[in-house]
C-alpha positions in Angstrom: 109.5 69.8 80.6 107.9 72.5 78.5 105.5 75.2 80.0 102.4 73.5 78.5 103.4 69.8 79.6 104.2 71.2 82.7 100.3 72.7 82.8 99.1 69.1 81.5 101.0 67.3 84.2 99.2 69.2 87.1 95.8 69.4 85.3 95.8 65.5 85.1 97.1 65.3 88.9 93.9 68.0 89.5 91.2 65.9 87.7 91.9 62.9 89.5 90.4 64.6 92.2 87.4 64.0 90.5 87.5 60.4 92.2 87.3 61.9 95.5 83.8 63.3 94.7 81.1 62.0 97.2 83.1 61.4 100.5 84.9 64.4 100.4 83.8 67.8 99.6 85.8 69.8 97.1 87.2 71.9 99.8 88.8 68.7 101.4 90.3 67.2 98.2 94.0 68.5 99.1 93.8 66.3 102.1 94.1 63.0 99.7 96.0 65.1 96.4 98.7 66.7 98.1 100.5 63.9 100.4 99.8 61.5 97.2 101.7 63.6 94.8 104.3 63.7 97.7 104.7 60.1 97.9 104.4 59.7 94.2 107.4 62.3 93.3 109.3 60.9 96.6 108.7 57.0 94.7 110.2 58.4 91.4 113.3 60.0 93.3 114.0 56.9 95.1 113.7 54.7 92.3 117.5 54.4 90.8 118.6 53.7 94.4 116.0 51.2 95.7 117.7 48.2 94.8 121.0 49.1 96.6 119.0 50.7 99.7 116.9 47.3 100.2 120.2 45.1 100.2 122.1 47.7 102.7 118.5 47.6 104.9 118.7 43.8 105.2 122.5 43.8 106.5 122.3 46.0 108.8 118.8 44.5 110.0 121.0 41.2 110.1 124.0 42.9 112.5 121.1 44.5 114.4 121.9 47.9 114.0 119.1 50.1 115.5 120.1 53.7 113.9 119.9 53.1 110.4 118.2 56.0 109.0 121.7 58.0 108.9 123.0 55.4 106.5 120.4 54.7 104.4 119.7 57.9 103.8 123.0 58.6 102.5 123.1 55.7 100.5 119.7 56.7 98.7 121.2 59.2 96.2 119.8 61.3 92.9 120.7 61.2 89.3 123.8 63.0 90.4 125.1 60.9 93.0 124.4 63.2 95.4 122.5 61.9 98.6 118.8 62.7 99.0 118.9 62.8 103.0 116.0 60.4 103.1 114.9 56.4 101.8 112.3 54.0 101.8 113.4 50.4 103.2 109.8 49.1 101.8 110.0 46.7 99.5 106.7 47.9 98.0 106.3 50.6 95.4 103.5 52.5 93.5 103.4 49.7 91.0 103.6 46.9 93.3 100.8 48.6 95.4 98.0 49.2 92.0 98.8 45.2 92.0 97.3 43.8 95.0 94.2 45.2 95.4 92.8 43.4 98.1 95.9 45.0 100.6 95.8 48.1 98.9 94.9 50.3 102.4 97.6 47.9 104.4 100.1 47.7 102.1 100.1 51.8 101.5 100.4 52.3 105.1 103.0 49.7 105.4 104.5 51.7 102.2 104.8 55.1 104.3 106.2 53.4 107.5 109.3 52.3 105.3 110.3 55.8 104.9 112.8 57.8 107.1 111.9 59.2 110.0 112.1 62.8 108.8 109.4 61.6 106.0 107.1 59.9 108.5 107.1 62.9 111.0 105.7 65.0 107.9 103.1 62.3 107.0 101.8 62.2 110.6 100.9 65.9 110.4 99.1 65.3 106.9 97.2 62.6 109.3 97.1 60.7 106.0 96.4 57.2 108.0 93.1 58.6 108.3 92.7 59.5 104.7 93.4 55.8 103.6 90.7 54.4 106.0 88.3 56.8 104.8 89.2 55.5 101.4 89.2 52.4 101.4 85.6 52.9 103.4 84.2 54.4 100.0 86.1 52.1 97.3 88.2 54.7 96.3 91.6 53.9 97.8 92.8 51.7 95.0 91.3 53.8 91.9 92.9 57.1 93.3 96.6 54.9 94.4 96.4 53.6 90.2 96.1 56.6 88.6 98.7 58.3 90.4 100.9 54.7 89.7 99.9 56.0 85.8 102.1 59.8 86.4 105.6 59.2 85.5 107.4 62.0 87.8 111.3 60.5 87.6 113.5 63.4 87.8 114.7 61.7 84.2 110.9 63.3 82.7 110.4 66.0 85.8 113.0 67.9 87.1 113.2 69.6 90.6 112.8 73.1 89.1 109.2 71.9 87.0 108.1 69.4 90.0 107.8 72.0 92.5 106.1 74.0 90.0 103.7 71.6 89.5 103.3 71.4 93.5 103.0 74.8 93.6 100.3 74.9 91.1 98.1 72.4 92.7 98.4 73.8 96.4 97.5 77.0 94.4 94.4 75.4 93.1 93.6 73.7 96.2 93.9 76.4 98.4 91.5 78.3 95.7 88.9 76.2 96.1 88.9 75.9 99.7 87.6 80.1 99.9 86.9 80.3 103.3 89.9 79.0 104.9 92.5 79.7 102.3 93.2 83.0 103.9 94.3 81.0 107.2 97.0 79.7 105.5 97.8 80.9 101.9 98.6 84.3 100.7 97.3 85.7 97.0 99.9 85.2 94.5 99.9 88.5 93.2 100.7 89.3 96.5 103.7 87.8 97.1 104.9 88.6 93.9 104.4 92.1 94.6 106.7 91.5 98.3 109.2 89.7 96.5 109.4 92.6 94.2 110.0 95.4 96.9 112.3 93.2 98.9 114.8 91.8 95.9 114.2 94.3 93.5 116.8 96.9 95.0 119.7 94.2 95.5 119.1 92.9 91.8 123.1 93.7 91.0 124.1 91.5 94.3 121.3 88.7 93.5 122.7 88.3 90.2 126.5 87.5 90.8 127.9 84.8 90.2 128.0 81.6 93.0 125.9 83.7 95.4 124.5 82.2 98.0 120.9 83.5 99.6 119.1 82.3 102.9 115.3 83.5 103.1 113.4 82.9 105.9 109.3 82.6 106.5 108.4 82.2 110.7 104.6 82.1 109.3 105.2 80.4 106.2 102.0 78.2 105.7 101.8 76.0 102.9 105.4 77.6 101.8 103.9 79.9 98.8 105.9 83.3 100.0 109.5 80.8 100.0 108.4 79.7 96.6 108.3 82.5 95.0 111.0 84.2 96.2 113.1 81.4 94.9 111.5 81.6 91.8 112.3 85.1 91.5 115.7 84.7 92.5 116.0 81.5 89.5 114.4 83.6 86.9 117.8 86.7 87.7 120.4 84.0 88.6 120.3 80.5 87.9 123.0 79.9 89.1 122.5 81.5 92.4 122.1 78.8 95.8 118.9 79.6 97.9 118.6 78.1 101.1 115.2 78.7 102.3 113.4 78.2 106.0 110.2 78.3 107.0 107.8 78.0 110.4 104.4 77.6 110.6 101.9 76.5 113.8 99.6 74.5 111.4 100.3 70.8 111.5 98.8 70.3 107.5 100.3 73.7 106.3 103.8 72.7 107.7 103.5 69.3 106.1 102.6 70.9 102.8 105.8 73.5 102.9 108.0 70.8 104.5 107.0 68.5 101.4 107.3 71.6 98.8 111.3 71.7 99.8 111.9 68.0 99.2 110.1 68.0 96.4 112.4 70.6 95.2 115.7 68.7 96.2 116.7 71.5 99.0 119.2 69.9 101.4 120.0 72.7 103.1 116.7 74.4 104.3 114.4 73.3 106.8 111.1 73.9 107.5 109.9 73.9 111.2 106.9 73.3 113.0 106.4 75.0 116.2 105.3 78.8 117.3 107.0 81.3 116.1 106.3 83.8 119.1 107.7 81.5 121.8 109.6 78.7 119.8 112.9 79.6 118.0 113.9 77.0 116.0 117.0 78.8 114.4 118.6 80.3 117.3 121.7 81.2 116.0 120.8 81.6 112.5 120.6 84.9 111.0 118.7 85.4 107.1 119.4 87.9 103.6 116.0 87.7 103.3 112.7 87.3 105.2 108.9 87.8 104.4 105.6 87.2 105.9 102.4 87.2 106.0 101.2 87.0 110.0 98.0 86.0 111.2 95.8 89.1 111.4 95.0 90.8 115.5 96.5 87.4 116.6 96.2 86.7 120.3 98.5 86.0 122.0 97.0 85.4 125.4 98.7 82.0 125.6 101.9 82.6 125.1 102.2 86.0 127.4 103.3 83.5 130.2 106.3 82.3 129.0 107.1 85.9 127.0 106.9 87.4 130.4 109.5 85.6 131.9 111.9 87.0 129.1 114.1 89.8 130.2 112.9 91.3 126.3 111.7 90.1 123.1 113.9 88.9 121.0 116.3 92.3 121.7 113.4 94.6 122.3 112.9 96.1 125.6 110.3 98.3 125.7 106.6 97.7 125.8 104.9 95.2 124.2 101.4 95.3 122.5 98.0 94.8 123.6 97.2 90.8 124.3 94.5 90.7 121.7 96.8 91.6 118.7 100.7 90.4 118.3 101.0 90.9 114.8 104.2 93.3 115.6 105.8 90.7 117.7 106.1 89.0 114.3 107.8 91.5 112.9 110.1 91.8 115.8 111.3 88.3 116.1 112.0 88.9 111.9 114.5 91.7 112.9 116.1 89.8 115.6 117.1 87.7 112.3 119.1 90.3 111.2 122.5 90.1 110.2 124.5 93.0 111.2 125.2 95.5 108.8 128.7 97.7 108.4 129.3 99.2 105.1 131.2 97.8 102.5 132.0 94.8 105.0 131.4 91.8 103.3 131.1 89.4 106.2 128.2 91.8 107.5 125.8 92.6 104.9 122.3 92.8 106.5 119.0 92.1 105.7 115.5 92.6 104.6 112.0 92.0 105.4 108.7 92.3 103.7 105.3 91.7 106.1 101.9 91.6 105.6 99.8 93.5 108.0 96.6 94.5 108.3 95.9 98.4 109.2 96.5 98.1 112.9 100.3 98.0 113.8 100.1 101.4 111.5 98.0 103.6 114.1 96.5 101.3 116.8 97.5 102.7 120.7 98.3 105.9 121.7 101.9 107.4 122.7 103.2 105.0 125.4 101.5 101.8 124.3 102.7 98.8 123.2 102.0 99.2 119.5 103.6 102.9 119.7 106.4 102.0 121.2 107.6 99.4 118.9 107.0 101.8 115.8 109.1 104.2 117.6 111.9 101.6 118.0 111.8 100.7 114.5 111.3 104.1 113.0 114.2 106.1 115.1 116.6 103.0 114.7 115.8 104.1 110.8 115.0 100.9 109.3 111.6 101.4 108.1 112.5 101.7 104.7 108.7 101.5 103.2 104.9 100.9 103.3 102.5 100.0 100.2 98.6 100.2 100.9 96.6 97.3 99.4 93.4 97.5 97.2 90.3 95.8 100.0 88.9 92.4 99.0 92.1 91.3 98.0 92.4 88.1 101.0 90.2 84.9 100.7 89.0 85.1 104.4 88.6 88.7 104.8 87.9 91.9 103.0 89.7 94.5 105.0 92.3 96.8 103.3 96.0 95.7 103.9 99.6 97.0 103.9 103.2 95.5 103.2 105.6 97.2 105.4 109.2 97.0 104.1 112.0 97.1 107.4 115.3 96.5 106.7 119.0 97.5 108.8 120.8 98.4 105.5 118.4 101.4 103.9 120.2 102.6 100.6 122.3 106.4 101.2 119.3 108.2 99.1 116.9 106.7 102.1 118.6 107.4 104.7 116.1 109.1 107.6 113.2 108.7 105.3 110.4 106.4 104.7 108.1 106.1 101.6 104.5 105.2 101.7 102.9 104.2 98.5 98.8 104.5 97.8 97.9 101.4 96.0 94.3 101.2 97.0 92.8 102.2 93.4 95.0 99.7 91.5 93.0 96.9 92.0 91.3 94.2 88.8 87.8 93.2 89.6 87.7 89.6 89.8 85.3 88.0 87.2 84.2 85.1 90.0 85.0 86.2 93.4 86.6 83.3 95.9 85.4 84.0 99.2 86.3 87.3 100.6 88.3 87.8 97.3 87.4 89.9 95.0 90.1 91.9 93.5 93.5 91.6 92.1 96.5 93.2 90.8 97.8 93.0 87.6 100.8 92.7 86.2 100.8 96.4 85.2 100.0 97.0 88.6 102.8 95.3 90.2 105.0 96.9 87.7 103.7 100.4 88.7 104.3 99.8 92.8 107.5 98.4 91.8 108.5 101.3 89.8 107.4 103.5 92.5 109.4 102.2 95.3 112.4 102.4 93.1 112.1 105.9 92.0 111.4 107.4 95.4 109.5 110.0 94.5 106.5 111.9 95.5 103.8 111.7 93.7 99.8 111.6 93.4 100.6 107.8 94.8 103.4 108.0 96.0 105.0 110.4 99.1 108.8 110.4 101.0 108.6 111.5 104.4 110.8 112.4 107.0 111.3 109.4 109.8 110.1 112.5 112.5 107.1 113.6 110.0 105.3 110.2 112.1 106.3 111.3 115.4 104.8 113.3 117.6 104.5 114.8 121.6 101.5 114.2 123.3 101.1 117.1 125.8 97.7 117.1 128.6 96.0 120.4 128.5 94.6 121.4 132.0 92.2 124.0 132.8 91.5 125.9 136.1 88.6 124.4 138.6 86.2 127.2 138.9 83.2 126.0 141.6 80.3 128.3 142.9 79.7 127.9 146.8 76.1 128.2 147.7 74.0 126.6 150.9 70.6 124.7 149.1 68.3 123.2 151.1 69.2 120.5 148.9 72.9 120.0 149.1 72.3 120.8 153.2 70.3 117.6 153.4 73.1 115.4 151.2 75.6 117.0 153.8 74.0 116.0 157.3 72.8 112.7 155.3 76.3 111.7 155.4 77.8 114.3 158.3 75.1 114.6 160.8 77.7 115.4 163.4 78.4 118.9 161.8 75.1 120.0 161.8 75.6 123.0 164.6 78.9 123.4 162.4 76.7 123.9 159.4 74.4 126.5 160.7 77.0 128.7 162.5 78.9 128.1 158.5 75.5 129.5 157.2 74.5 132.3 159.5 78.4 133.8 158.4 78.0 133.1 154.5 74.4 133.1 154.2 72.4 131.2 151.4 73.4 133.7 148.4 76.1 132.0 145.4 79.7 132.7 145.8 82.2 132.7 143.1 85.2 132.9 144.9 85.5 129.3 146.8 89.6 130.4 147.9 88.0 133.0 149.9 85.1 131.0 151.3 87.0 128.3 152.2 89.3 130.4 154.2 85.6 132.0 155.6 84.3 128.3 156.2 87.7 127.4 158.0 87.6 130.3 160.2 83.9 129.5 161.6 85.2 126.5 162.5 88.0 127.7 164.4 85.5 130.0 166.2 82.9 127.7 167.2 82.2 127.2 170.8 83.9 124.1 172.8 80.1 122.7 173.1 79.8 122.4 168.9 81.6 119.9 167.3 84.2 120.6 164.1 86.0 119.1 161.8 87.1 115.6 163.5 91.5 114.6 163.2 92.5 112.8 161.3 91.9 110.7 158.0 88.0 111.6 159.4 88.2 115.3 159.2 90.1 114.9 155.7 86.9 112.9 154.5 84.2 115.7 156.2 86.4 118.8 154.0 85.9 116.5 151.2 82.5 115.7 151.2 81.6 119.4 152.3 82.7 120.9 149.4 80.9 118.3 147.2 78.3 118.8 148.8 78.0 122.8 148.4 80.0 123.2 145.7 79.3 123.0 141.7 81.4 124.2 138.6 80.8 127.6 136.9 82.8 128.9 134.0 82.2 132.6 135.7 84.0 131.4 139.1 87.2 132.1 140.1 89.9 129.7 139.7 90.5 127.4 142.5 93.9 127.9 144.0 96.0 123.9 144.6 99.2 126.1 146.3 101.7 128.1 146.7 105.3 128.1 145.5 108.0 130.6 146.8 110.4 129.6 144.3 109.7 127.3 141.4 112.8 126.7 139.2 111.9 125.2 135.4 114.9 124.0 133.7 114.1 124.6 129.3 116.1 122.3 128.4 115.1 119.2 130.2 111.4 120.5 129.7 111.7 121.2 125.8 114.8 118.8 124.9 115.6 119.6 121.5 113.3 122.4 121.5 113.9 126.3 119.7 111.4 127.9 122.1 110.0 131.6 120.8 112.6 134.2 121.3 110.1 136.4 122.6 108.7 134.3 125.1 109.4 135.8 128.9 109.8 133.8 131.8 106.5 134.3 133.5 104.7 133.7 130.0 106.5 130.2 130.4 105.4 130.2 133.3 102.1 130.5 133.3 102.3 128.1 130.4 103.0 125.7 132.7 100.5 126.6 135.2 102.3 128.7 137.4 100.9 132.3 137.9 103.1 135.2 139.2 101.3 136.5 142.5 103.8 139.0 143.7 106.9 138.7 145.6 108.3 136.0 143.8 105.4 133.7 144.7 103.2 131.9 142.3 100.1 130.3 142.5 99.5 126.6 141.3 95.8 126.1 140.2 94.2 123.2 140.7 92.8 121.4 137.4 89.6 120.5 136.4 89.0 116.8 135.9 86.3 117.0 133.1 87.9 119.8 131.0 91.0 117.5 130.9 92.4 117.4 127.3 95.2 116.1 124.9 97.2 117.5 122.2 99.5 115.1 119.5 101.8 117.9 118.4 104.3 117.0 115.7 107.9 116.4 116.7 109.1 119.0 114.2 107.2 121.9 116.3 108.0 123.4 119.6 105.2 122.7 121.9 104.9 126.3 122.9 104.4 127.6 119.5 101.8 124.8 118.8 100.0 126.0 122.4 99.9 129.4 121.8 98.6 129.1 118.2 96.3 126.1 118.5 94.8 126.1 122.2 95.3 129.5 123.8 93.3 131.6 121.3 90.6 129.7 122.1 90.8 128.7 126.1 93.0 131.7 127.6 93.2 130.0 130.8 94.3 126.3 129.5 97.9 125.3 130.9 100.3 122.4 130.1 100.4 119.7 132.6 104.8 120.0 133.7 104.6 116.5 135.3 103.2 114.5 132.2 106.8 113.2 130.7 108.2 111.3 128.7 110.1 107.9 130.4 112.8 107.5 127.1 113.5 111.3 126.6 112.3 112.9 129.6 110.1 116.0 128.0 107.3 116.9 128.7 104.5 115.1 126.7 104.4 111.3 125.8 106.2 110.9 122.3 104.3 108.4 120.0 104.7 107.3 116.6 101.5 106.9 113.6 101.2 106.7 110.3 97.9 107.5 108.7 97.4 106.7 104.8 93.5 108.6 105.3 95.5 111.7 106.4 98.7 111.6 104.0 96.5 111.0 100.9 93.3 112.7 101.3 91.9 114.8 98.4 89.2 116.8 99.2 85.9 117.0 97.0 84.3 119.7 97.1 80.3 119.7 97.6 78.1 119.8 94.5 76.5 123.2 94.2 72.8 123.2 95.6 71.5 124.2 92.6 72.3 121.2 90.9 71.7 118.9 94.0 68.0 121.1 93.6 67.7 120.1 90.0 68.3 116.1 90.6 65.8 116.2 93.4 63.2 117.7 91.1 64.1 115.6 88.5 63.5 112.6 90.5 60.6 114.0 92.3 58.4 114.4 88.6 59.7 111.5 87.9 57.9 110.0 91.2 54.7 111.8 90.0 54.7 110.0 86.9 54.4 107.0 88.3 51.8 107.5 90.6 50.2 108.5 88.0 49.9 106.1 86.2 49.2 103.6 89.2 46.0 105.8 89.9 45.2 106.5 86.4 
């Protein structure tokens, strides 16, 4: 079939939709369209072997054999004589069915409960029994059944190749229409072009061998549009290549859709699933060349965390999982546990590829030590992030937020080794003459081209920049600073105290005849003033109390008396005779300053030489607690001393904040920001000209008035 009939076959399929107009809405046409074309192409298929499955049906009916479908669908076979995997034992047909009718809703039904059992599991998630009711309610069940009896889609006039294409055209158009759920389930086709282009593209010499044999996989494959096209890339290189395809999806009508799609298109040797990908594997042992996805968006995952719990990891990762409110990167770890291993040069373990949709959180989202940080850490140190693309906004039918393809694959190419390449496609974008819900924008073909181009060449660029795997990485250190309070007797803070202490009020005066009711700045020495009163008062007076009770009285005392000032002396935690700091398990990895002397290291780290081999441990301050993310390829010293200590002198970094994988000090997280990696400042405007607009406008104001007044 030629390009153009192929167009005119699935424009007539798409106008007889026009029938459906009244009881359904435009958006709800697929529901009748798409499970009619199914059983229309599936009608044509059948038809050379009908005659010879009937017979075989009534035999064994006669011997009472209860498993039938494995023979019959054996016996059912295409042009080629090679079985289809599935029959209808109905004696009915399209033809038979546009001449009765009176039966015509009865007869259908009866129709689809003659197929196999793998057909009728896919019709029950179409829920197409509802359909014909709702149908024949409105008088259009028999008009809609006899035009489609009118398409002739025999394999003899429609091949597999040119059927599916049809299919995909119409679940295109459908999908289209339906704006504000087509995002739910149905990825732009620019979009997946552009996927399949980063993830074949590269392996173009393997792809195009002779007798190769591909497996793809999609765990979120909705209505199948992602398998599609990958295949159709693959047939346009190779056609002589074999592509086993399998899919997953959690949507009943999407799966039904994609199951139907790789019937249609004679594939015996893919399957598509339904079930959830997160906790349901349906290809446990299976491992794929090839998969791509596009993920729901900050999908929760609240209902699954039971059972994920349970697991001693997640699907061979370990480590921390994301926040419950977005599992997007669980997606793309259950894609590499479908890795096949990789070992150069041997054949039997070749490895893999994956291309994923996300949206901008899995790039930044949690700090070092979270979920999402932790992941990106796994994938980027094991080195198989090979690349990410940014997306143009308005570019999804249900949502309008900017977007990103992340390549990941185990088998990065020598010249990528230890780097990953993040390309800027945000400006590339084709405003859309008539926008479908959220979408707005495409890409065109010179645009896919240009990303395609850009990956290839790995190159930096105004668009385009090659990192380092460490240039994302980075130590987060906590910066303390000393606790400084001011002592000082109020009237105010005496009444807080016996409010809550009455007990120590003799304590209190003997505490203020001693210190008086003048500020103190030093609070070391007027604690040890405050705790000798108390060890002089008479038996008569009563002190601190024992005790978890005298613990609580110290504590509210000097919150009571006692306020931060920047001019105070620093508030001493304790004492250490000997403190020894090992460099290397501090700084693994680390080339500390030449120069730098042990008590500068020291006191680096808090510790401040007081004579005698003592030093003295200051106790922080809670609210001038801060953090620093300082790049993996610096030494956190040299970052301290040039980026915090010229501006607080006293600031320290906290020693017992460290890392649980490496053991350094500081948290090590992972980010990548496109904002930061492709900013280009603009310069301000001068004022004068900014002056010269606002006049401009401002006569222009006059004017008007003016003339209103005038």
């Amino acid at each position: 079939m030629t390009p153009q009939s192929f167009q005119q076959l699935a424009n007539f399929i798409w106008s007889v939709a026009d029938l459906l107009r009244g009881p359904y809405r435009p958006p709800q046409y697929e529901r009748v369209m798409l499970p009619l074309t199914v059983l229309r192409r599936f009608d044509a298929v059948l038809a050379p072997s009908k005659t010879a499955v009937l017979k075989r049906h009534e035999e064994l009916r006669a011997k009472n054999i209860a498993n039938i479908d494995a023979i019959l669908n054996n016996l059912a076979k295409d042009e080629d004589g090679k079985p289809l995997g599935f029959h209808n034992h109905s004696q009915l047909d399209f033809q038979k069915l546009k001449g009765d009718p009176d039966n015509i809703g009865r007869h259908l039904a009866d129709y689809i409960n003659g197929f196999s059992e793998n057909i009728r599991k896919i019709f029950e998630r179409f829920e197409f029994d509802k359909e014909i009711e709702k149908l024949e309610e409105s008088n259009r069940l028999y008009q809609v059944v006899s035009q489609f009896a009118e398409i002739d889609l025999h394999p003899s006039k429609v091949d597999n190749i040119t059927m599916g294409l049809v299919f995909e055209d119409l679940i295109r158009r459908f999908n289209e229409a339906a704006n504000e759920t087509a995002g739910d389930h149905f990825t732009p086709r620019e979009v997946i072009q552009l996927m399949v282009n980063l993830l074949l593209e590269p392996d173009t010499t393997v792809l195009t061998q002779a007798g190769v044999i591909v497996t793809i996989c999609d765990p979120a494959c909705g209505t199948g549009g992602m398998l599609a096209e990958a295949q159709n890339w693959i047939r346009a290189h190779n056609g002589q290549a074999t592509v086993k395809v399998f899919g997953q999806d959690y949507n009943p009508r999407s799966y039904a859709v994609a199951a139907s799609d790789l019937l249609i298109k004679g594939h015996k040797d893919g399957q598509v699933v339904l079930g959830n990908t997160l906790t349901d594997d349906p290809f446990p042992d299976q491992r794929f060349d090839y998969l791509l996805a596009n993920p729901p968006f900050g999908v929760d995952w609240k209902a699954e965390k039971k059972i994920i719990d349970r697991w001693p990891n997640f699907r061979g990762y370990s480590g921390k999982l994301p926040r419950i409110n977005d599992g997007a990167l669980l997606f793309l770890l259950y894609m590499m546990s479908k890795f096949q291993d990789y070992k150069t040069g041997d054949r039997d373990r070749p490895g893999s590829r994956t291309a994923v949709v996300f949206n901008g959180s899995p790039l930044f989202t949690g700090g070092a030590g979270s979920g999402e940080s932790e992941i990106r850490r796994w994938i980027i140190e094991r080195d198989q992030l090979e690349a990410i693309v940014a997306l143009p906004e308005q570019m999804f039918y249900n949502t309008g937020i900017g977007t990103f393809i992340w390549v990941v694959t185990n088998r990065k190419a020598r010249h990528r080794k230890g780097k990953i390449q993040l390309i800027d496609a945000r400006e590339r974008y084709t405003p859309m003459k008539r926008s479908l819900g959220d979408k707005r924008r495409y890409l065109d073909q010179a645009a896919l081209d240009t990303v395609t181009r850009e990956h290839g060449a790995m190159e930096d660029s105004q668009t385009s920049r090659v990192f380092d795997n460490s240039d994302f990485g980075y130590r987060r250190i906590t910066v303390l600073r000393p606790l400084r309070l001011r002592f000082q007797i109020t009237e105010e803070a005496r009444d807080r105290f016996l409010n809550t202490c009455p007990e120590l009020y003799d304590a209190l005066l003997a505490v203020q005849d001693a210190l008086g009711t003048e500020a103190l700045l030093d609070w070391n020495q007027t604690w040890d003033a405050v705790q000798q009163v108390f060890k002089s008062l008479p038996d008569d007076i009563e002190g601190w109390a024992k005790g978890a009770k005298g613990t609580a009285q110290k504590k509210i005392f000097r919150a009571c008396f006692t306020t931060t000032d920047p001019k105070a002396e620093p508030v001493i935690a304790k004492y250490h005779k000997l403190v020894p700091l090992d460099r290397a398990a501090l700084f693994p990895g680390q080339d500390l300053p030449a120069d730098l002397t042990k008590d500068d290291l020291y006191t680096l780290l808090g510790l401040h030489a007081a004579g005698k081999g003592k030093y003295v441990e200051y106790e922080p301050d809670p609210a001038l607690k801060d953090f620093e993310n300082i790049p993996l390829k610096e030494d956190i010293i040299s970052y301290v001393l040039r980026e915090v200590r010229p501006y607080v002198a006293d600031a320290w970094i906290d020693r017992n904040t460290v890392d649980e994988q490496d053991g350094g000090i500081g948290k090590v997280g992972y980010e990548i920001n496109f904002n930061r990696v492709f900013f280009q400042y603009q310069p301000p405007r001068p004022l004068h000209e900014i002056d010269a607009e606002l006049a401009e406008v401002e006569k222009r104001i006059l004017a008007l008035l003016r003339e209103v007044t005038e």
